[in-house]
C-alpha angles and dihedrals in degrees: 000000000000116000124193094211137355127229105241101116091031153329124270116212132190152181100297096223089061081060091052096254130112124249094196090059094038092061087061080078103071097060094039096056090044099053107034099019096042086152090060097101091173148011141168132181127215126200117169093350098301118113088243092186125008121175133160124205126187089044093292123147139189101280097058126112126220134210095239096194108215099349076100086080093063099054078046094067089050091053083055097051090046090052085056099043091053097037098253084117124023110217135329094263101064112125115262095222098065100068080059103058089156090058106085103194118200106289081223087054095085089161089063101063102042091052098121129198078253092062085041099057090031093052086228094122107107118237127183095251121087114251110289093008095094112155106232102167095056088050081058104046080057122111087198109037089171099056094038084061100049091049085053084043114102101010128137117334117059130271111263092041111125109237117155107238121190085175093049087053084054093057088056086061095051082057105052084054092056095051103039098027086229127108110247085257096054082041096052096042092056114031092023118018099038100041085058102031103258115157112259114255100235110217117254125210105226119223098182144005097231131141095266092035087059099028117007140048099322100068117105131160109359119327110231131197121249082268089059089245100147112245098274100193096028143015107064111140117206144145127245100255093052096050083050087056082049097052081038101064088043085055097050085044100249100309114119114179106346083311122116094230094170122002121265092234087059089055090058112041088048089055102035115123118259141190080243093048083228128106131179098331087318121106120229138236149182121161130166086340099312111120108210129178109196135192108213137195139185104271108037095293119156156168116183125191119201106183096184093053088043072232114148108179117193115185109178105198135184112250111271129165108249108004125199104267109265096214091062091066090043094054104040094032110024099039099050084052086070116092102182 
């Protein structure tokens, strides 16, 4: 796909209807959010690479940036691709063990050691909690949140059983670390934010592990573990438009530019459909003939990626239990917007 300019510096934004959307239908959006998604504090819509509707709620603007819950995990995946693609790592299904050599795992506790970064990013290593029922908290009261989670690693369930891990997606961090030497956030300014012209996530020097230190309004930057290994499945904090830039380069299949940011054959393993609808850290989706991968986050955070309408859709929101389901307002108020 050819593109006449790239948003690094800044977003270019035009008259919808140039982009093939409708501005009439598109301004069904503003009451509807504010009236049924309260908790939406910002969303911009990208078609062919313009910004084709942009508004901000709860006194939010544009510069702000947004605590975006697990789509981390999905800018996680593409660190991951970008450490393959560059040797730090040599394929996905490398052991992950082996990035640990001072862990000894039980010499009985064969699973443990054939859990592979594949099973990581497709949530098909097998944990002792049952699916969905994942305990956080305890992850956070941990010293040692790595090796809390390889001792849950392995345990009960069978490998290639899909069962959603935050804790698993923090293990991918700790290993970029160990192959690049380089937390996840030093990783992602330099290989990921910067090539694209993402804003640099500044460090934060964490005081407590509460729940708003981890989760809430206290989060800025990237939340890191007592190690200093950046949050590898939450506490990115970013601001629409740059999780539009982020959808943006996926959509355009790694290339930025005329730079191969992230290869093509990453792009497309991570978004590939699968019996799970889920590919490397990016939910998938495929509805009355409209394929979607989605990055998705607590909260009603999200960044969708619709390759054959060159769409990419990024809603920050503020954490609520229970949000209205995002795809909902895509589907009833973004899609009709289209007229091609």
């Amino acid at each position: 796909m050819q593109r006449d300019y790239w948003p690094t510096i800044e977003w270019r934004d035009t008259d919808p209807k140039s982009l093939g959307m409708d501005p009439e239908k598109l301004s069904e959006l503003e009451p509807v959010i504010k009236s049924e998604y309260s908790n939406i504090n910002g969303i911009v819509i990208v078609r062919d690479g313009f910004i084709a509707y942009e508004k901000y709620f709860n006194g939010c603007g544009p510069d702000d940036a947004h605590h975006v819950a697990s789509v981390t995990k999905s800018i996680m995946s593409a660190l991951i691709g970008i450490a393959v693609d560059t040797g730090y790592i040599k394929n996905v299904d490398q052991k992950v063990l082996d990035f640990f050599p001072e862990y000894v795992p039980d010499a009985a506790d064969r699973q443990k050691q054939e859990i592979t970064i594949r099973h990581l990013l497709t949530m098909t290593a097998p944990y002792p909690f049952a699916d969905w029922q994942e305990p956080l908290d305890k992850l956070c009261m941990q010293p040692d949140w790595v090796k809390y989670t390889l001792d849950m690693l392995g345990q009960k369930g069978t490998i290639g059983d899909f069962k959603y891990s935050t804790a698993g997606a923090h293990l991918l961090s700790a290993i970029i670390t160990r192959s690049t030497g380089k937390s996840a956030r030093e990783f992602a300014n330099e290989r990921l934010f910067k090539p694209i012209g993402m804003k640099e996530i500044p460090d934060f020097e964490m005081k407590s592990f509460g729940f708003d230190d981890l989760f809430g309004k206290n989060v800025k930057g990237w939340v890191k573990d007592p190690n200093h290994n950046s949050t590898g499945g939450w506490g990115l904090t970013l601001s629409p438009r740059d999780m539009g830039r982020f959808g943006f380069l996926y959509m355009n299949r790694g290339i930025w530019d005329n730079h191969q940011v992230i290869s093509e054959t990453w792009i497309d393993e991570s978004t590939t459909m699968t019996p799970n609808n889920y590919g490397y850290l990016w939910w998938l989706r495929e509805e009355d003939g409209i394929f979607a991968y989605v990055a998705l986050g607590d909260g009603g955070n999200v960044i969708c990626c619709i390759p054959n309408k060159d769409l990419v859709i990024a809603i920050a929101s503020e954490f609520i239990m229970n949000p209205k389901d995002r795809w909902t307002l895509i589907k009833e108020y973004i899609f009709p917007a289209i007229m091609d």
